[in-house]
C-alpha positions as CSV (number, residue, x, y, z in Angstrom):
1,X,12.2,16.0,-21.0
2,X,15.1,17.2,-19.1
3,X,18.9,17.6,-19.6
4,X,19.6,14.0,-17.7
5,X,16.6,12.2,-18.9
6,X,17.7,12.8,-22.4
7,X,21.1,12.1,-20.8
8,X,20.3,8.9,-19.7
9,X,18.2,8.0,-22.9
10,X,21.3,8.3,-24.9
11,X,23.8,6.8,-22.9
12,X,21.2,3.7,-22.7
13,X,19.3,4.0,-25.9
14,X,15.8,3.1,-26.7
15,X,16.8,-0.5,-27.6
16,X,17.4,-1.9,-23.8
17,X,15.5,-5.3,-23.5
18,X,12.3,-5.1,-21.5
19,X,12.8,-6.8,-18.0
20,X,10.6,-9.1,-16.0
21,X,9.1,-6.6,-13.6
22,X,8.7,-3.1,-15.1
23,X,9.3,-2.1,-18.9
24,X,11.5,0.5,-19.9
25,X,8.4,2.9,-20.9
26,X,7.1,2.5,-16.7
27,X,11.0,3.0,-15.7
28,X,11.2,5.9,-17.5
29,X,8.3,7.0,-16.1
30,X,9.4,6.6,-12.5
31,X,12.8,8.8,-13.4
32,X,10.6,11.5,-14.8
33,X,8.4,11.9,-11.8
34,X,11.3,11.5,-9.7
35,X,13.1,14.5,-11.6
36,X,10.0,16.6,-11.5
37,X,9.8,15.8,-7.9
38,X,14.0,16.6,-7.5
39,X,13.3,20.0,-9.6
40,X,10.0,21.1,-7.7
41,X,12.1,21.1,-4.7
42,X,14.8,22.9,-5.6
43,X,12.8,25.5,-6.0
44,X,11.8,26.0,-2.7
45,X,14.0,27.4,0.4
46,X,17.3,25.4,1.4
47,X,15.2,25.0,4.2
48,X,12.8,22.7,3.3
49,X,14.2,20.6,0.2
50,X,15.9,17.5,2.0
51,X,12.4,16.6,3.8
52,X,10.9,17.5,0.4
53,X,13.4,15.2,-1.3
54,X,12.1,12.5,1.2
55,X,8.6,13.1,-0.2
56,X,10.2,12.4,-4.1
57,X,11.5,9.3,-2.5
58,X,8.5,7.6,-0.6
59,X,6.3,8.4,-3.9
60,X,9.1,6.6,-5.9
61,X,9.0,3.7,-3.4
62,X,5.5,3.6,-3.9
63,X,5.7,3.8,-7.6
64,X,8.2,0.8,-7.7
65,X,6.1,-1.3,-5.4
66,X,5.0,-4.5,-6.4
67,X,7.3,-5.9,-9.1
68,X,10.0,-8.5,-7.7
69,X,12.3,-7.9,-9.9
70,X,12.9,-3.9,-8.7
71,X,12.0,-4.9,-4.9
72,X,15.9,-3.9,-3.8
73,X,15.2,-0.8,-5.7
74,X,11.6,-0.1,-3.7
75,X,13.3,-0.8,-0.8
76,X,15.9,1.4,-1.1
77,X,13.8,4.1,-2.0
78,X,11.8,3.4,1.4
79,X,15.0,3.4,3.1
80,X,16.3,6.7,2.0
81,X,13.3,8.1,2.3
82,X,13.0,7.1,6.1
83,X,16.3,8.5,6.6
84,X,16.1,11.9,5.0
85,X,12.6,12.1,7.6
86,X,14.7,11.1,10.5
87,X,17.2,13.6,9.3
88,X,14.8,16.6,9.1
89,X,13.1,15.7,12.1
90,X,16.6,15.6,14.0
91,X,17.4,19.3,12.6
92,X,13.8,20.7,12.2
93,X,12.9,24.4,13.2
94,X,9.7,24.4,15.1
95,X,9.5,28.1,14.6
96,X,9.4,27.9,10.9
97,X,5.7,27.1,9.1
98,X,5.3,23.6,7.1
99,X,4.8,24.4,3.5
100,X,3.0,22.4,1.1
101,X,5.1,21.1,-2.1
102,X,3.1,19.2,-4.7
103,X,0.2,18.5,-2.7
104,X,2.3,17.5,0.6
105,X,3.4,19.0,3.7
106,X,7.1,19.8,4.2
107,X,9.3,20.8,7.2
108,X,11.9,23.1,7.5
109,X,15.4,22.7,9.1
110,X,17.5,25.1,11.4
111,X,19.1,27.3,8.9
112,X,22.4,27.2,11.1
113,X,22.1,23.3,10.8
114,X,21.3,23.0,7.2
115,X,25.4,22.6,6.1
116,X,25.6,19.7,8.5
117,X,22.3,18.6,7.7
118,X,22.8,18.9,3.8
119,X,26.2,17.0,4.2
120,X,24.1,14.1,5.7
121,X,21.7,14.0,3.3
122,X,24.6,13.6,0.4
123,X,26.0,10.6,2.3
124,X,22.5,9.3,2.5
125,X,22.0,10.1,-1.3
126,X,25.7,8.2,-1.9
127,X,24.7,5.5,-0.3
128,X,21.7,4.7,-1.7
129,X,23.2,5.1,-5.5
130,X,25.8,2.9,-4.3
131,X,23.8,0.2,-3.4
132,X,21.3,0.7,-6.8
133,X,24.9,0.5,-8.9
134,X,25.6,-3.0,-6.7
135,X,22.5,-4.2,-7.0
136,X,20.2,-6.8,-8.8
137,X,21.7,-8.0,-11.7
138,X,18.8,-9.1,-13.9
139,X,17.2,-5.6,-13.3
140,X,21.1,-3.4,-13.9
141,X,19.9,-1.4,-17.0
142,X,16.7,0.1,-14.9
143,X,19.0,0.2,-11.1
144,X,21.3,2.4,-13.4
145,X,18.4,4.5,-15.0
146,X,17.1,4.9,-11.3
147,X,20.7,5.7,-9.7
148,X,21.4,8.6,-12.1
149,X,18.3,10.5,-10.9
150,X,19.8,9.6,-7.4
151,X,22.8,10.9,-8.1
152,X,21.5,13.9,-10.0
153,X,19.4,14.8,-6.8
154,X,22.6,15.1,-4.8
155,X,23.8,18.1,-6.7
156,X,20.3,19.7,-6.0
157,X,20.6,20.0,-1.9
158,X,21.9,23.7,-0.7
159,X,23.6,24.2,2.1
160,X,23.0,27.5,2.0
């Protein structure tokens, strides 16, 4: 597990009341492919990893899909993805190939756009935690778990 998932097992403990919707155990689970997803791209080129990041986020709007209770959540995940695509399709380099990234293609973005670009992307990222921290109340303890993979994420984009 890594640094913040053990971070965010201690700071919430293994005690946290299962929630109409998804139980801790499937929570956890969608945080852990999320920060495999986060880690995977930043290991590729500066390049590629916001419209990678998009992919982490449609797969974890897919994951939360179907539980009413996390519905914001999904929805927000859908959202951010759909803007981090309209942001690399806004800044992508037609010259550069698509790479494939766990299984799915990735674009890359104009390396003299990419501080610009990144600096978007954060806002995105921002906003999206933001509105996880606000949101549903009855679901708090797993917006919180979900928001701190968010935020982690932000720290992962290069501008460089």
């Amino acid at each position: 597990m890594s640094t913040l998932g053990l971070a965010v097992l201690f700071f919430f403990g293994h005690s946290a009341p299962a929630l109409a919707g998804f139980s801790d155990a499937e929570i956890a689970e969608i945080t852990q492919r999320m920060e495999g997803g986060f880690d995977q791209c930043a290991n590729v080129d500066a390049t590629y990893q916001i419209d990678c990041f998009r992919r982490v986020y449609e797969r974890a709007a897919q994951d939360l899909k179907g539980q009413r209770l996390q519905a914001d959540a999904q929805k927000s995940m859908r959202r951010t993805a759909v803007e981090l695509k309209r942001l690399a399709r806004a800044y992508v380099d037609p010259s550069a190939a698509k790479i494939q990234v766990a299984g799915k293609t990735v674009v890359a973005i104009r390396r003299e756009a990419l501080p610009q670009a990144a600096a978007q992307a954060r806002r995105i990222l921002q906003e999206t935690e933001t509105y996880l921290l606000r949101g549903n109340r009855q679901a708090a303890l797993h917006y919180q778990r979900i928001a701190s993979v968010v935020n982690s994420s932000k720290v992962l984009i290069r501008s460089t």
